[in-house]
C-alpha positions as CSV (number, residue, x, y, z in Angstrom):
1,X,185.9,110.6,43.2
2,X,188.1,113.7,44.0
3,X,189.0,116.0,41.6
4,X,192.8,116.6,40.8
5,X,192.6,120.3,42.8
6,X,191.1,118.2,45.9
7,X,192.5,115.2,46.1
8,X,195.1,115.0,49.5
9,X,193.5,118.1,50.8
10,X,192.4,117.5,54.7
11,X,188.5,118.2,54.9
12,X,187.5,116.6,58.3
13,X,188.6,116.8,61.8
14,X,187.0,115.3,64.9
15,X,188.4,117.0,68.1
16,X,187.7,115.2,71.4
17,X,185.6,116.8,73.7
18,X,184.2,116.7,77.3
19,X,181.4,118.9,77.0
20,X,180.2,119.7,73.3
21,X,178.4,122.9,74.1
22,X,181.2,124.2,75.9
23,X,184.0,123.4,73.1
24,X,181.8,124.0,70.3
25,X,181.0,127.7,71.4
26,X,185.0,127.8,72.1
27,X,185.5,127.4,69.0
28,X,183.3,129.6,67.3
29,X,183.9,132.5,69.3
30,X,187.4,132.5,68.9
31,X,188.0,131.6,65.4
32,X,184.5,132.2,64.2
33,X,183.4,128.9,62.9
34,X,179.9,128.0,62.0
35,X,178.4,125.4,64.3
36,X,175.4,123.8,63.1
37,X,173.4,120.1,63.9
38,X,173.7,117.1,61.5
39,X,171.0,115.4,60.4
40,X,171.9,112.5,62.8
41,X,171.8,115.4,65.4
42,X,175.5,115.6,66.0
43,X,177.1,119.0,66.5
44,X,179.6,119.6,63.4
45,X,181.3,122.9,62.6
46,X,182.5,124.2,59.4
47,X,185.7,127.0,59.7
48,X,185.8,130.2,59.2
49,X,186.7,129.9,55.0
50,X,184.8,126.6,54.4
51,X,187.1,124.4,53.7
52,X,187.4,122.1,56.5
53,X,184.2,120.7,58.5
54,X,184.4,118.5,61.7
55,X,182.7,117.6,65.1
56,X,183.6,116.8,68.7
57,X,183.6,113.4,69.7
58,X,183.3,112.4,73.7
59,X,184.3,108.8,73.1
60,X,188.2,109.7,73.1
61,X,190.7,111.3,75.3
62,X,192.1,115.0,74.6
63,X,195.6,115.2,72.8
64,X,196.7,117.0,75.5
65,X,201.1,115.7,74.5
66,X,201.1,116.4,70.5
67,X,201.7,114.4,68.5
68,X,200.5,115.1,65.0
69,X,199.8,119.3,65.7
70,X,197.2,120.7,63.9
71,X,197.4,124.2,63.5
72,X,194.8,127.4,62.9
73,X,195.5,130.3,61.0
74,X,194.5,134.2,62.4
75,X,195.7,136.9,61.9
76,X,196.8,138.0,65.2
77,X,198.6,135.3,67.4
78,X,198.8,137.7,70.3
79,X,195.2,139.1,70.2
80,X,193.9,135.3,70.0
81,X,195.7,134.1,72.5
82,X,194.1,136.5,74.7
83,X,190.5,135.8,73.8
84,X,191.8,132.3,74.2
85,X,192.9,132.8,77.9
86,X,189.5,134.8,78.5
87,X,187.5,132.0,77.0
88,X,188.4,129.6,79.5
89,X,191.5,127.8,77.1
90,X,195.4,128.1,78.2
91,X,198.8,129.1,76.7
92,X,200.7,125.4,76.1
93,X,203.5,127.4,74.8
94,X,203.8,131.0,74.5
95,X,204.2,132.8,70.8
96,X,207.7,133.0,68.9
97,X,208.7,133.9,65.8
98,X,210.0,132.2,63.3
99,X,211.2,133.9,59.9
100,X,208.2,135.9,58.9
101,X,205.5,133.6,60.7
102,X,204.3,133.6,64.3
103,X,203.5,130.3,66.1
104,X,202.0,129.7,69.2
105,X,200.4,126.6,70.9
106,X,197.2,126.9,73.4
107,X,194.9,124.3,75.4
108,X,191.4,124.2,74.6
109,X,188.6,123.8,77.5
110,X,188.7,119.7,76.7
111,X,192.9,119.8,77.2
112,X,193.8,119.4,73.8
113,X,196.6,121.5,72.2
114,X,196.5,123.0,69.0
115,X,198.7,125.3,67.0
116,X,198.2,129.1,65.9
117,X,199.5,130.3,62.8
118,X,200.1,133.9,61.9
119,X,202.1,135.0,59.1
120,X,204.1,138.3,58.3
């Protein structure tokens, strides 16, 4: 049973893939999350602070048109974007400011879009 301090808070994601290897190292050169193998020998990743875990799935299309927009925190928008571009991913829509944060959209190498958050 959840405690009050986690109970609501988002703890899994499954991001559709076409090739594992290539998304999962993606992922963890660019935001620096751990990859690592399930016991069912699945590949799952954990981010950067440990607070959310997940695994790429190839049984389901890329959310390449958001819909629900999930979105990852750095502390540079503009640097990341450009590790992003040389990693093989794409600007879906290019930074802006808004108040003190920065938001930026980009395409990963399976198509899917996903936010970046920067703020101050």
């Amino acid at each position: 049973m959840p405690s009050a301090d986690t109970n609501g808070k988002i703890c899994y994601l499954e991001i559709p893939a076409t090739d594992v290897s290539e998304s999962s190292a993606f992922y963890q050169k660019i935001f620096g999350w751990k990859v690592r193998r399930r016991g069912d020998g699945a590949v799952a990743f954990d981010d950067s602070v440990g607070g959310v875990s997940g695994t790429w799935v190839t049984d389901r299309t890329a959310s390449g048109s958001p819909g629900m927009l999930t979105y990852i925190m750095v502390d540079s928008v503009a640097e990341t974007i450009d590790k992003i571009v040389a990693a093989g991913g794409a600007v879906a829509q290019p930074a802006s400011r808004i108040g003190t944060m920065t938001i930026a959209r980009f395409r990963d190498p399976a198509g899917n879009v996903l936010g970046l958050y920067q703020e101050g």
